[in-house]
N, C-alpha and C positions, 0 to 999 in steps of 0.2 A: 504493500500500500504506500510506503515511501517512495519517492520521488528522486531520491540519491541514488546512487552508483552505490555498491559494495565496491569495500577498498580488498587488494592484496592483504596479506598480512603484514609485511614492511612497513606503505601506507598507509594504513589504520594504526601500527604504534609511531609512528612520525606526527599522525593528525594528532593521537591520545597524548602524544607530548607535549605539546604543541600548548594543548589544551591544561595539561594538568600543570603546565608553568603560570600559567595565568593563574594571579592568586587574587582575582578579583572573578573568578570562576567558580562555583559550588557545584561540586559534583556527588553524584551518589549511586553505588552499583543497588541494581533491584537482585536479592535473590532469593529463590525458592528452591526448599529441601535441597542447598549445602548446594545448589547451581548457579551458576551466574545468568537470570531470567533476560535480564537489560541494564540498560541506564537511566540516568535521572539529570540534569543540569541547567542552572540559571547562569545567566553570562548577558555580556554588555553594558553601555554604561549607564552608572546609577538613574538616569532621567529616564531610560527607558528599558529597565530588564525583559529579558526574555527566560522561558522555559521551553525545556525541551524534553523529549522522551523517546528511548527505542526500547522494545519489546520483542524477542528473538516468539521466532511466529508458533514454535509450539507453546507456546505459554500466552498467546491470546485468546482473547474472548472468556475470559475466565474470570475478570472484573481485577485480573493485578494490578494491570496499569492504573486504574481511579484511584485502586487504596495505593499502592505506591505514590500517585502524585500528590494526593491528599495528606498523607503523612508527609509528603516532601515539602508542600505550600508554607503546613506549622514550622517546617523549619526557616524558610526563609522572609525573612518580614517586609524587605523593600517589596513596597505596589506603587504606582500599577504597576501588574506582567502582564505580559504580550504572550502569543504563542500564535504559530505561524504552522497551518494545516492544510496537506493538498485538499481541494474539493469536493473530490471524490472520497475521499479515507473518511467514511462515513463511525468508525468504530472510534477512530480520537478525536470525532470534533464530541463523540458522546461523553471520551473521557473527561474531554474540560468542560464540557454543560455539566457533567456530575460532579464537578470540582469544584462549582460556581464560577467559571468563565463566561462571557456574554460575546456572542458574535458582533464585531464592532467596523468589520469593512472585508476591503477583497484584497487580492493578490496576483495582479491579472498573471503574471510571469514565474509563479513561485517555483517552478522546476522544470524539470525534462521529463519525459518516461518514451523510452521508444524512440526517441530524435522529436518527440512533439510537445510542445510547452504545455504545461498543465499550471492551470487556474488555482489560486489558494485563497484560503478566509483569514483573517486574524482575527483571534479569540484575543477577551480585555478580562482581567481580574481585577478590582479593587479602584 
């Protein structure tokens, strides 16, 4: 349902580096039964954070993602967050309507899939 490219494994610890030097980045691995489910991360600057989530595909649709992001929000207290959702990915715009996100505009360009640009919404909290 993501819009991103799968990295190599090289380029996925180079991106995760990348990211976990920014210490203006909160990060949080989701796991279930002693697995690594996903992730969890807010990032950017204080005026306008964002929230993000990936959820490895056997472990969807089983309601982790909500309580994972739901326990994630208590942690993080700067609002408003943003969170930026292809159109189509009908299962995480539910996770952030169950979060209490509100749909607050669009995203004509938010990705690729297939060489063809795909439309995105961005969700508002707070």
């Amino acid at each position: 349902m993501a819009v991103f490219p799968s990295r190599d494994r090289e380029a996925f610890f180079e991106h995760w580096s990348r990211i976990m030097l920014d210490r203006s980045v909160i990060t949080r691995v989701i796991e279930i039964d002693r697995q690594v489910a996903g992730n969890l991360l807010c990032f950017g600057p204080l005026e306008r954070r964002e929230v993000g989530y990936w959820l490895g595909r056997d472990f969807c649709g089983k309601g982790i993602a909500t309580e994972a992001l739901a326990k994630f929000l208590g942690e993080v207290p700067e609002r408003p967050l943003v969170a930026h959702v292809a159109e189509h990915n009908l299962a995480s715009r539910r996770v952030l309507e169950k979060c209490g996100f509100n749909h607050s505009g669009g995203d004509p360009a938010f990705g690729t899939l297939d060489g063809e640009t795909v439309p995105g919404l961005i969700f508002s909290l707070g």
